[in-house]
N, CA, C and O of each residue as an XYZ file, in Angstrom:
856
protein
N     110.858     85.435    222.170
C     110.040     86.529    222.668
C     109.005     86.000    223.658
O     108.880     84.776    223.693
N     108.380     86.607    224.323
C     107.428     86.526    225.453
C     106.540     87.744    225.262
O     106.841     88.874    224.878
N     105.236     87.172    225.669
C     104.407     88.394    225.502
C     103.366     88.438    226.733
O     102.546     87.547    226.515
N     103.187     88.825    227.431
C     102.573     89.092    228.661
C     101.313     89.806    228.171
O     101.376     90.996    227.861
N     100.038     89.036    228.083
C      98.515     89.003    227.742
C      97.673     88.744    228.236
O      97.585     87.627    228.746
N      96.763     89.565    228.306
C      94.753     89.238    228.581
C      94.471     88.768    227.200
O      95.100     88.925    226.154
N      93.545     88.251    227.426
C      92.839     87.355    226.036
C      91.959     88.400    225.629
O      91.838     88.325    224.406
N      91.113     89.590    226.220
C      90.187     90.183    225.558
C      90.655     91.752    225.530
O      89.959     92.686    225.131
N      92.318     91.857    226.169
C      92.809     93.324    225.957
C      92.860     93.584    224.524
O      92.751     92.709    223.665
N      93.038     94.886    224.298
C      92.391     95.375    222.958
C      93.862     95.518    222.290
O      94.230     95.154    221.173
N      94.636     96.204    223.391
C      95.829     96.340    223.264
C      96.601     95.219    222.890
O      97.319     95.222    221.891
N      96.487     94.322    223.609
C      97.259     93.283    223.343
C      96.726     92.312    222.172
O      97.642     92.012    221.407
N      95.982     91.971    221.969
C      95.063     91.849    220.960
C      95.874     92.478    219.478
O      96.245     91.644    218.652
N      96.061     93.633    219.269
C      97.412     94.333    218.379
C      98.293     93.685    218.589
O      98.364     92.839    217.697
N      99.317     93.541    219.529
C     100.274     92.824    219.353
C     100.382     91.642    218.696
O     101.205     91.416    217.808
N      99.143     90.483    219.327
C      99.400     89.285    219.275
C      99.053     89.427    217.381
O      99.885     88.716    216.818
N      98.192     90.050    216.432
C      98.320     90.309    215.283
C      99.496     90.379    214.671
O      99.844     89.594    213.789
N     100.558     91.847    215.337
C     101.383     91.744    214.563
C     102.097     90.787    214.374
O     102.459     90.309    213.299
N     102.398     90.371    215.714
C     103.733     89.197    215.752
C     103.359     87.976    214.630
O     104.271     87.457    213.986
N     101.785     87.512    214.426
C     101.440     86.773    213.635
C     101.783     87.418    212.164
O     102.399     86.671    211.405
N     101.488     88.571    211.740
C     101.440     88.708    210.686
C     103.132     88.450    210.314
O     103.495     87.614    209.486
N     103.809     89.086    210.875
C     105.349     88.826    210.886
C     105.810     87.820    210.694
O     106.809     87.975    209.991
N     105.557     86.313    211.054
C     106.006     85.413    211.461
C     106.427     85.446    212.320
O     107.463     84.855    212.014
N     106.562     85.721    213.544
C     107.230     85.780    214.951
C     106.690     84.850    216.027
O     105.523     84.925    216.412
N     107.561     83.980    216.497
C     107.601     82.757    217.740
C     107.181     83.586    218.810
O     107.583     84.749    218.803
N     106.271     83.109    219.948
C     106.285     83.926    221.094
C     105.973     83.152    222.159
O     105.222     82.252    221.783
N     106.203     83.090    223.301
C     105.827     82.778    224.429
C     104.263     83.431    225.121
O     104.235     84.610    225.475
N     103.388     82.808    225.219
C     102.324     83.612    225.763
C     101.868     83.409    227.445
O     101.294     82.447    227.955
N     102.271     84.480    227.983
C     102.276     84.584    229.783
C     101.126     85.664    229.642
O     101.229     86.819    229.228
N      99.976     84.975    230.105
C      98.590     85.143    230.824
C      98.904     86.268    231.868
O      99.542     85.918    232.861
N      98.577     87.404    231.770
C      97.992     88.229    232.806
C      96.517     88.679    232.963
O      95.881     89.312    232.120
N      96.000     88.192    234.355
C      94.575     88.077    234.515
C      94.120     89.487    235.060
O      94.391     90.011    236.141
N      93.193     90.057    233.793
C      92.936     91.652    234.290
C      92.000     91.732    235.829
O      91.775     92.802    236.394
N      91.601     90.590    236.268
C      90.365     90.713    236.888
C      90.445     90.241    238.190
O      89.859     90.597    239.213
N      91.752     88.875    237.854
C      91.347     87.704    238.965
C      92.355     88.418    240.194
O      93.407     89.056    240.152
N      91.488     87.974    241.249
C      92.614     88.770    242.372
C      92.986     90.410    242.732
O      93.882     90.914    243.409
N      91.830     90.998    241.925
C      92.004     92.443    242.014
C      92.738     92.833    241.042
O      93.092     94.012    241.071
N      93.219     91.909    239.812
C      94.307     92.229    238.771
C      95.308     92.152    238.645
O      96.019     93.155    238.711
N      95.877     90.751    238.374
C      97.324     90.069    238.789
C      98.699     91.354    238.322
O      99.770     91.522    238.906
N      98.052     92.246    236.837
C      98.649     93.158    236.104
C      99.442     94.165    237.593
O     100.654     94.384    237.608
N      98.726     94.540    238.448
C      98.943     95.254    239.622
C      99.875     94.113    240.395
O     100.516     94.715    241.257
N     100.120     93.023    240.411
C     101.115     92.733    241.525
C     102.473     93.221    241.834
O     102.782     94.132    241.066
N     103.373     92.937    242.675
C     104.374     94.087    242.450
C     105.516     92.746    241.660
O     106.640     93.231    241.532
N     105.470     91.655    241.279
C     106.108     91.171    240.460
C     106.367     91.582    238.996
O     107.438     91.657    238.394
N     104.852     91.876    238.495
C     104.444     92.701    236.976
C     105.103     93.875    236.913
O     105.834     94.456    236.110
N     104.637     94.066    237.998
C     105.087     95.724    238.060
C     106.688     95.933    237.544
O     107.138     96.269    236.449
N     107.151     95.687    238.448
C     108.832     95.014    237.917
C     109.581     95.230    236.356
O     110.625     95.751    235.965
N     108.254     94.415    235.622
C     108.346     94.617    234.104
C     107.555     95.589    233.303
O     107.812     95.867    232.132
N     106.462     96.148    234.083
C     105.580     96.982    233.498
C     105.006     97.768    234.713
O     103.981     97.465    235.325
N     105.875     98.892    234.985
C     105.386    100.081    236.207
C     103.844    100.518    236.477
O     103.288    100.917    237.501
N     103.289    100.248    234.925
C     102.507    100.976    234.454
C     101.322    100.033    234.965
O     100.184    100.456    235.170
N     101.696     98.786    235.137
C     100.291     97.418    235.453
C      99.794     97.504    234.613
O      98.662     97.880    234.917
N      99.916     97.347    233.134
C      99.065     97.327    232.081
C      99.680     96.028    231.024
O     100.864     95.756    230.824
N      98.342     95.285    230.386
C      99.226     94.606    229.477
C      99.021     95.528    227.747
O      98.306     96.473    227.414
N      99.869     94.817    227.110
C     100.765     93.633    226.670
C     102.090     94.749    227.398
O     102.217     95.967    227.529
N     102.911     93.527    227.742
C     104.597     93.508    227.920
C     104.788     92.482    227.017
O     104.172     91.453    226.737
N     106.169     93.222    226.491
C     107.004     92.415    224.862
C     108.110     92.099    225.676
O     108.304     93.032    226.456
N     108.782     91.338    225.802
C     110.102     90.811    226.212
C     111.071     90.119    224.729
O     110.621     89.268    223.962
N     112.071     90.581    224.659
C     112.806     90.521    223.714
C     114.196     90.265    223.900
O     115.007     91.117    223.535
N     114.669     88.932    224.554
C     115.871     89.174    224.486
C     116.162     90.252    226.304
O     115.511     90.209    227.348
N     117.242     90.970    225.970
C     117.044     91.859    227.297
C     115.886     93.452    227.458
O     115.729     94.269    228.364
N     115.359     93.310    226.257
C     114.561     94.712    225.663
C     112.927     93.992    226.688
O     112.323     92.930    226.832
N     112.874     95.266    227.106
C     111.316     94.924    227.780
C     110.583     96.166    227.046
O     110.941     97.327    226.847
N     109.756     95.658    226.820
C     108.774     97.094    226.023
C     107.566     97.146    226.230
O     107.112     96.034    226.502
N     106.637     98.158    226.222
C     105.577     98.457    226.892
C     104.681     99.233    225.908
O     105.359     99.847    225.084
N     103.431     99.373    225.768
C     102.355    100.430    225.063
C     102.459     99.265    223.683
O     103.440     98.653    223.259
N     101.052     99.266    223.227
C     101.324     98.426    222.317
C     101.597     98.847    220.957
O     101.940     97.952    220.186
N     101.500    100.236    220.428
C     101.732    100.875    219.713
C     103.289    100.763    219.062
O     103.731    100.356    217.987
N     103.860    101.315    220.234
C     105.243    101.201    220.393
C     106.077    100.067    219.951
O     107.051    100.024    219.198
N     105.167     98.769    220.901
C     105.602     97.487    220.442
C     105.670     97.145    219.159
O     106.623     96.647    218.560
N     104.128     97.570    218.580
C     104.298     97.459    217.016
C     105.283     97.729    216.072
O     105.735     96.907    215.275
N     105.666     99.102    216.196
C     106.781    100.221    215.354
C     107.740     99.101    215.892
O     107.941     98.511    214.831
N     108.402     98.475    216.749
C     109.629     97.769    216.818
C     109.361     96.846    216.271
O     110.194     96.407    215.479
N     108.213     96.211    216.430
C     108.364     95.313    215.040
C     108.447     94.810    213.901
O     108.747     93.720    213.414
N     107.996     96.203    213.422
C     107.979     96.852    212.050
C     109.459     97.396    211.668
O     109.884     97.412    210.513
N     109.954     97.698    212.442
C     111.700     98.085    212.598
C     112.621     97.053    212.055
O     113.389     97.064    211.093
N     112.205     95.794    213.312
C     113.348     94.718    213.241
C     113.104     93.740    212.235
O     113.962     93.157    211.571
N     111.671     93.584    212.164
C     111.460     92.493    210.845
C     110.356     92.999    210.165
O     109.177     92.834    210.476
N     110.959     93.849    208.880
C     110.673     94.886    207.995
C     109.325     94.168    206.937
O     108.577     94.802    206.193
N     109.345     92.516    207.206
C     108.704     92.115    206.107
C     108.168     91.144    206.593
O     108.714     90.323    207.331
N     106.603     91.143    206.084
C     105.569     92.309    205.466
C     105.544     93.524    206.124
O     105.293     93.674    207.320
N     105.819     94.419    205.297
C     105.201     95.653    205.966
C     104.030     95.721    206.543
O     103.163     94.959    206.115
N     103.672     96.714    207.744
C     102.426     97.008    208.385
C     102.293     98.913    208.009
O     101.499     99.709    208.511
N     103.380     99.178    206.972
C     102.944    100.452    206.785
C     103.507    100.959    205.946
O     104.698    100.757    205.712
N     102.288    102.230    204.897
C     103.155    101.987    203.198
C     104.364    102.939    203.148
O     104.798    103.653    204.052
N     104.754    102.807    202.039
C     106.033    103.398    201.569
C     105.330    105.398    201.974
O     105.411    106.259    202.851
N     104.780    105.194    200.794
C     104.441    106.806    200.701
C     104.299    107.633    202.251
O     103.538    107.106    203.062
N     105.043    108.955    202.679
C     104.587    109.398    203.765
C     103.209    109.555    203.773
O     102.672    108.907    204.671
N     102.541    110.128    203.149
C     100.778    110.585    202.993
C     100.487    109.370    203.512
O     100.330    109.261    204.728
N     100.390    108.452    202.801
C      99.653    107.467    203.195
C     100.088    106.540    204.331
O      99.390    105.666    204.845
N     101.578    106.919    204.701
C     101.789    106.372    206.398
C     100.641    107.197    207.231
O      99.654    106.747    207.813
N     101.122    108.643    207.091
C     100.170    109.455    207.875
C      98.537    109.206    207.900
O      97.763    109.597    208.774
N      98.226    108.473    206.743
C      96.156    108.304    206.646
C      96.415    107.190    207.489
O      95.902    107.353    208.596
N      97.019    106.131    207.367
C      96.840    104.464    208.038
C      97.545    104.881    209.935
O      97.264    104.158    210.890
N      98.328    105.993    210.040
C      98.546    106.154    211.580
C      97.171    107.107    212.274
O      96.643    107.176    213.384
N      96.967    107.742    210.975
C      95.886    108.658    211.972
C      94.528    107.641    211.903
O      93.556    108.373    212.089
N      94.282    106.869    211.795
C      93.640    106.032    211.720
C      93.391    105.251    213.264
O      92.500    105.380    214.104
N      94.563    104.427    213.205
C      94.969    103.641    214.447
C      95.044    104.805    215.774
O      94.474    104.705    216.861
N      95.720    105.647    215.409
C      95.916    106.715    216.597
C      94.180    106.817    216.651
O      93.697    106.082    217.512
N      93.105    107.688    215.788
C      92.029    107.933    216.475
C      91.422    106.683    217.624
O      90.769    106.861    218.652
N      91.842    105.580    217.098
C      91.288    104.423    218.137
C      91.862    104.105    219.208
O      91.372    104.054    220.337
N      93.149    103.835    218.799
C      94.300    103.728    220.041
C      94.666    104.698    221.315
O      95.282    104.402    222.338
N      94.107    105.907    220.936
C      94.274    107.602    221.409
C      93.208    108.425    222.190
O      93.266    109.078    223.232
N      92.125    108.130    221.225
C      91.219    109.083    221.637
C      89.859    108.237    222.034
O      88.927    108.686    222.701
N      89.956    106.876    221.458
C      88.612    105.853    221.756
C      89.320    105.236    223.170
O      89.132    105.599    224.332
N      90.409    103.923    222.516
C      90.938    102.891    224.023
C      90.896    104.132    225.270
O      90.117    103.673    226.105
N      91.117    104.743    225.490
C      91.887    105.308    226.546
C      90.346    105.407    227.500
O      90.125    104.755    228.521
N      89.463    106.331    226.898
C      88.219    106.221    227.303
C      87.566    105.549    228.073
O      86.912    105.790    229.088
N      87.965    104.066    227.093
C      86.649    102.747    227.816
C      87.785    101.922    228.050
O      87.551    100.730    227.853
N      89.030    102.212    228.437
C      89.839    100.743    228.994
C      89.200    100.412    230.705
O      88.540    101.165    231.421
N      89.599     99.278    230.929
C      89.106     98.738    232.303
C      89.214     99.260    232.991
O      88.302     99.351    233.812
N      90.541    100.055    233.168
C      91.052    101.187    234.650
C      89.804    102.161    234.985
O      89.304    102.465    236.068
N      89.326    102.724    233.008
C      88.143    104.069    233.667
C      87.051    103.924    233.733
O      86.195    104.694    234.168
N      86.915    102.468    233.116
C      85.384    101.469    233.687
C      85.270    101.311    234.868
O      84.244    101.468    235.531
N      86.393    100.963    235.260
C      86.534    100.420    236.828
C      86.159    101.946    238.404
O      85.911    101.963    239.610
N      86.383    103.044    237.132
C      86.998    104.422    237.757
C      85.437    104.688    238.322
O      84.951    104.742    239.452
N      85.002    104.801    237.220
C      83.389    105.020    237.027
C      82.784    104.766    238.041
O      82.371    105.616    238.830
N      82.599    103.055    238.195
C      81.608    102.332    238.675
C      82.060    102.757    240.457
O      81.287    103.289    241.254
N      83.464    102.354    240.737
C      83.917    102.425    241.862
C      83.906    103.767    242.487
O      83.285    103.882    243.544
N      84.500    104.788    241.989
C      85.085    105.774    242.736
C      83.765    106.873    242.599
O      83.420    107.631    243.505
N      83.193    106.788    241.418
C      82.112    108.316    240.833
C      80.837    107.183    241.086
O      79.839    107.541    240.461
N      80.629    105.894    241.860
C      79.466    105.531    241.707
C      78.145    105.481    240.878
O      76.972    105.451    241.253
N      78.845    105.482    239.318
C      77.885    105.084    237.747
C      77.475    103.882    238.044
O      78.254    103.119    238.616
N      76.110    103.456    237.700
C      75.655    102.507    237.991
C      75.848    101.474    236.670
O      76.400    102.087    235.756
N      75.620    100.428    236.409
C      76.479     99.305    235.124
C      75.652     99.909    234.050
O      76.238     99.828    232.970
N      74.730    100.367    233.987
C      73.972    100.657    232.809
C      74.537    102.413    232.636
O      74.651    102.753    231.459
N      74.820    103.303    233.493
C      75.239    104.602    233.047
C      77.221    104.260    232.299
O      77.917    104.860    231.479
N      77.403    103.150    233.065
C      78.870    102.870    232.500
C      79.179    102.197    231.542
O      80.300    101.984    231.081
N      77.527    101.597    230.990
C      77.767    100.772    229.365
C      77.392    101.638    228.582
O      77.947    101.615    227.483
N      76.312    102.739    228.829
C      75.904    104.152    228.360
C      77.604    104.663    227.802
O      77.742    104.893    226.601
N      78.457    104.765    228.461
C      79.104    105.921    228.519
C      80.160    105.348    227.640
O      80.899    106.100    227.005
N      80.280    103.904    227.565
C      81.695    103.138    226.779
C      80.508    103.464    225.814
O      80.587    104.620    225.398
N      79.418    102.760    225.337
C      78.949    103.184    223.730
C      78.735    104.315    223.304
O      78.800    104.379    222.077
N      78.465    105.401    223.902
C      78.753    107.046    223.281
C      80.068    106.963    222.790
O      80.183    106.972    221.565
N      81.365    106.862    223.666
C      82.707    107.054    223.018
C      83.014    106.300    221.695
O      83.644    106.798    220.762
N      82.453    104.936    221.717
C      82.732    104.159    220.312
C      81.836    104.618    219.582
O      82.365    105.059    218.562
N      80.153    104.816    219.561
C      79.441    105.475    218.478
C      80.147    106.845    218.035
O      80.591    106.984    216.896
N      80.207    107.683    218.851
C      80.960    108.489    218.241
C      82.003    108.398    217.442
O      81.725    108.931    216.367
N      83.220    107.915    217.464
C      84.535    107.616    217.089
C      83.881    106.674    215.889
O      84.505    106.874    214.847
N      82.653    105.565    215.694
C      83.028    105.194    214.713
C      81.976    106.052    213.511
O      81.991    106.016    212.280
N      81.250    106.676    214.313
C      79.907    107.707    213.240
C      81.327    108.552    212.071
O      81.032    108.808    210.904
N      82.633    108.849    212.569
C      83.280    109.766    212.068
C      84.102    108.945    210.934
O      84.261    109.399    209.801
N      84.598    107.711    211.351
C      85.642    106.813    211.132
C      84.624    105.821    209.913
O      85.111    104.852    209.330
N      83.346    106.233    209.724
C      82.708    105.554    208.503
C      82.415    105.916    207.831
O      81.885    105.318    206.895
N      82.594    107.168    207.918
C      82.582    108.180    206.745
C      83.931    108.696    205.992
O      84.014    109.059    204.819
N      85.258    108.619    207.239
C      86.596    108.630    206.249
C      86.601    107.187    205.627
O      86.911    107.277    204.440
N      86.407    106.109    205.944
C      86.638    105.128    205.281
C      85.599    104.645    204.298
O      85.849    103.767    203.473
N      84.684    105.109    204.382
C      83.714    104.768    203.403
C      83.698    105.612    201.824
O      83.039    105.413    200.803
N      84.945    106.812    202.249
C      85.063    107.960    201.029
C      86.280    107.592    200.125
O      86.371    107.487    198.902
N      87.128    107.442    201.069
C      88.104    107.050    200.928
C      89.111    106.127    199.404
O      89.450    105.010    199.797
N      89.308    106.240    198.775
C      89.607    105.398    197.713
C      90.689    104.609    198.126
O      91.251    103.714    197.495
N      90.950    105.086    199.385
C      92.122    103.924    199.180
C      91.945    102.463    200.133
O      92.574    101.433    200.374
N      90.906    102.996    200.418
C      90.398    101.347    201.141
C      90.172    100.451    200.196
O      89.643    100.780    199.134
N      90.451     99.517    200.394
C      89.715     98.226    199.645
C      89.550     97.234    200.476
O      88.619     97.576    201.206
N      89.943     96.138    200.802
C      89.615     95.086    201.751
C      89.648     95.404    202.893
O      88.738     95.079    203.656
N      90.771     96.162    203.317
C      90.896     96.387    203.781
C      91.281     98.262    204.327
O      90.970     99.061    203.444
N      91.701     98.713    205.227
C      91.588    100.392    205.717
C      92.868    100.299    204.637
O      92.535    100.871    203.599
N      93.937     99.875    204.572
C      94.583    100.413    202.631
C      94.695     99.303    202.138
O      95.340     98.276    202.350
N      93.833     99.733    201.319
C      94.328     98.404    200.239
C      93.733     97.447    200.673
O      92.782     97.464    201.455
N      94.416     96.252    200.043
C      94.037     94.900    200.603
C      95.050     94.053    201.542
O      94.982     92.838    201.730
N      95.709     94.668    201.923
C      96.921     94.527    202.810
C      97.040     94.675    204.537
O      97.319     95.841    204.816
N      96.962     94.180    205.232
C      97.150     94.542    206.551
C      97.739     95.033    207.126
O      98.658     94.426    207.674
N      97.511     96.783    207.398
C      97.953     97.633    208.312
C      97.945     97.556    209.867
O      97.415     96.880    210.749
N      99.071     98.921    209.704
C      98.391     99.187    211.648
C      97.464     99.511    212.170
O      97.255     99.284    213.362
N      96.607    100.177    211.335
C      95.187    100.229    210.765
C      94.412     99.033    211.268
O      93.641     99.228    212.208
N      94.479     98.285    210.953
C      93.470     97.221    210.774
C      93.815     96.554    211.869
O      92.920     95.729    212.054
N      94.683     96.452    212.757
C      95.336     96.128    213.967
C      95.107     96.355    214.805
O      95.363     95.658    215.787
N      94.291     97.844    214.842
C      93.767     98.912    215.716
C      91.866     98.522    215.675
O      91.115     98.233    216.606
N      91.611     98.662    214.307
C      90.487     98.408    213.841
C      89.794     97.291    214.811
O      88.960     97.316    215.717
N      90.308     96.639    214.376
C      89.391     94.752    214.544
C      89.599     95.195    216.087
O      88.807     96.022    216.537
N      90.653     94.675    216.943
C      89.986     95.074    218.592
C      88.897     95.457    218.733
O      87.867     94.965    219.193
N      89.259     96.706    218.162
C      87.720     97.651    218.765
C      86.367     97.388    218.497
O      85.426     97.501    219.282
N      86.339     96.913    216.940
C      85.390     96.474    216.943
C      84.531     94.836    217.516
O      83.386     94.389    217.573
N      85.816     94.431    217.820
C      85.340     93.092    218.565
C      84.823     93.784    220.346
O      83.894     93.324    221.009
N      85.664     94.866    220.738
C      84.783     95.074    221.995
C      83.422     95.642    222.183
O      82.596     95.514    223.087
N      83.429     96.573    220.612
C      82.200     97.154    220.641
C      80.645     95.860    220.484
O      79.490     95.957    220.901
N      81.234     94.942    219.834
C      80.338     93.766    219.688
C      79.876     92.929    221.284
O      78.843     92.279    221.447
N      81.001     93.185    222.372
C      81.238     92.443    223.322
C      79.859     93.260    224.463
O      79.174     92.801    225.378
N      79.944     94.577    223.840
C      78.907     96.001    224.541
C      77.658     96.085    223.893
O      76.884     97.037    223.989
N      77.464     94.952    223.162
C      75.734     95.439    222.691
C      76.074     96.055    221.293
O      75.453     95.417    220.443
N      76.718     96.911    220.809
C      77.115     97.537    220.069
C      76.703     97.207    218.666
O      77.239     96.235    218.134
N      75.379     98.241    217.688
C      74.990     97.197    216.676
C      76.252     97.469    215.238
O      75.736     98.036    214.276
N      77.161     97.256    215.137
C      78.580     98.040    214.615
C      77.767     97.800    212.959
O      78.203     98.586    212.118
N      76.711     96.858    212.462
C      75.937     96.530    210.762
C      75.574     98.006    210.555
O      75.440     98.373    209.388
N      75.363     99.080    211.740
C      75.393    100.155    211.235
C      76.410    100.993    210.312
O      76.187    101.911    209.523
N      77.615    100.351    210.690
C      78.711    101.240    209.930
C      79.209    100.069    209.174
O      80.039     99.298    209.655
N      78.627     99.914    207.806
C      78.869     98.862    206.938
C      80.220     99.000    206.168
O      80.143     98.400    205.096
N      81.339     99.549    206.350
C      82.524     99.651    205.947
C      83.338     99.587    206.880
O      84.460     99.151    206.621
N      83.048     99.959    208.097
C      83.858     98.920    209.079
C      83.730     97.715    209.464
O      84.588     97.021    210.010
N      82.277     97.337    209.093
C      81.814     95.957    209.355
C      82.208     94.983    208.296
O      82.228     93.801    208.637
N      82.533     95.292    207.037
C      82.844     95.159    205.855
C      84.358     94.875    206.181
O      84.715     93.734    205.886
N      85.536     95.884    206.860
C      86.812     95.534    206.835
C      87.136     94.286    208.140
O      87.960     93.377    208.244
N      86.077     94.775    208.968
C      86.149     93.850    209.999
C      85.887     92.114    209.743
O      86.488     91.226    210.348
N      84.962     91.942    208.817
C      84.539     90.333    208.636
C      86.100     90.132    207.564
O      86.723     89.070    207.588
N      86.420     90.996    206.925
C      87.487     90.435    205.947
C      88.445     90.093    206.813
O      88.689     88.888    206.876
N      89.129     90.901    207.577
C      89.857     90.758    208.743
C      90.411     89.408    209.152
O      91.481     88.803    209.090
N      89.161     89.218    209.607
C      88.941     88.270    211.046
C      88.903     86.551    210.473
O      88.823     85.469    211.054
N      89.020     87.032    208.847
C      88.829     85.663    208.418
C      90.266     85.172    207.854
O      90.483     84.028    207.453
N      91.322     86.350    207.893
C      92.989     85.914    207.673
C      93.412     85.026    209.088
O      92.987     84.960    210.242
N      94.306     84.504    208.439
C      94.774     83.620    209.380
C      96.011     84.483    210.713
O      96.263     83.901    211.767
N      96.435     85.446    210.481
C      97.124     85.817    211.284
C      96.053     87.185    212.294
O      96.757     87.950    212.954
N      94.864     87.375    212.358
C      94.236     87.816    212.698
C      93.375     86.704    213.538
O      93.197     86.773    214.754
N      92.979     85.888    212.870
C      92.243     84.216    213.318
C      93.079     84.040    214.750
O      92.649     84.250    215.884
N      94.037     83.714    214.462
C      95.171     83.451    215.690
C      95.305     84.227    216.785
O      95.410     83.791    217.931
N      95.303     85.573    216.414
C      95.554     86.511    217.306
C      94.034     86.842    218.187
O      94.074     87.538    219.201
N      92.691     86.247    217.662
C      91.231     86.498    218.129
C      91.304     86.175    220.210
O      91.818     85.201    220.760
N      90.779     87.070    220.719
C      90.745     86.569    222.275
C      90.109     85.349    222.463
O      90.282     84.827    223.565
N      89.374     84.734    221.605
C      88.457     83.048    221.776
C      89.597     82.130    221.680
O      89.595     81.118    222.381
N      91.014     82.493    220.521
C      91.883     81.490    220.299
C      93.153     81.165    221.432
O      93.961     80.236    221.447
N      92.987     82.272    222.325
C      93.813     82.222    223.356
C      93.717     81.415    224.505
O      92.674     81.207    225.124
N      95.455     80.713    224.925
C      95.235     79.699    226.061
C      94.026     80.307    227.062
O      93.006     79.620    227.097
N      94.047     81.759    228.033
C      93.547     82.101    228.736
C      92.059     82.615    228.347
O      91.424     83.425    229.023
N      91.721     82.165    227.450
C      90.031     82.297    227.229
C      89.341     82.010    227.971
O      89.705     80.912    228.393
N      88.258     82.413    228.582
C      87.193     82.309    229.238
C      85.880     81.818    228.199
O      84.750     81.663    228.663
């Protein structure tokens, strides 16, 4: 496999988790969100990903794209450990989970509408760090109160087990940390987040542990 990565994408960041949690070999090809106007945009990338976005999964002849997506195939082809439980109910609590972050938070504050902001609508850096921490305070004021009620959290968003959930989770909260962001406010995400970050297939997957770290 090959995985086409930024070290601090949020998105990709998920991937490089799952494949760890899986056991899965990978090739890691550096795409630089920044350098050069965004190598992701060259028309070589493009080629493999129309979209100029990372992570790209390469598999054999399978090219795959969105990291979501990527996940569910990996959860497909190598079933074990699971990243999601048996019971439908509780697939549905651990997806609507990841979806509120993956869906309705990433999309918000990814680089493209940071970039959108500053460049095209002329927000100045402080109305455009304003505007990424409203979307995450919000999203997590809501998201600490389902998980803080919740009985079925324990170490983790279920259980003590690592979901897609928690895949979704940790990114975000590592960018919200990256924004000033005081996240000790929401002590049950901060709570799943330090447990997290201290497994080894999460450790691995951290943007500090990556060749292309800055």
């Amino acid at each position: 496999m090959k995985l086409y990565s930024y070290f601090r994408s949020s998105a990709a960041y998920r991937v490089r988790i799952a494949l760890n949690l899986k056991n899965l070999s990978y090739d890691y090809l550096p795409v630089h969100l920044l350098r050069s106007g965004g190598e992701q945009l060259n028309a070589d990338y493009r080629k493999l990903n129309p979209d100029g976005l990372v992570p790209t999964l390469v598999d054999g002849d399978a090219v795959l794209q969105q990291s979501l997506a990527i996940i569910e195939y990996l959860e497909e082809t190598h079933p074990n450990p699971p990243m999601l439980p048996r019971d439908p109910i509780d697939r549905a609590y651990v997806r609507a989970i990841a979806l509120q972050i993956a869906c309705e938070v990433h999309p918000l504050d990814n680089l493209r509408v940071l970039r959108y902001l500053v460049h095209e609508l002329g927000l100045s850096e402080e109305a455009k760090n304003g505007w990424y921490r409203h979307w995450i305070e919000n999203a997590f004021e809501s998201l600490e109160v389902r998980l803080s009620t919740d009985p079925r959290v324990g170490k983790l968003v279920f259980g003590d087990e690592p979901t897609l959930a928690d895949l979704c989770l940790v990114p975000q909260v590592f960018n919200a940390q990256r924004f000033k962001i005081d996240t000790q406010r929401y002590p049950t995400i901060q709570r799943i987040y330090d447990h997290a970050c201290g497994l080894d297939a999460f450790a691995r997957a951290a943007p500090g542990a990556q060749p292309d770290a800055e």
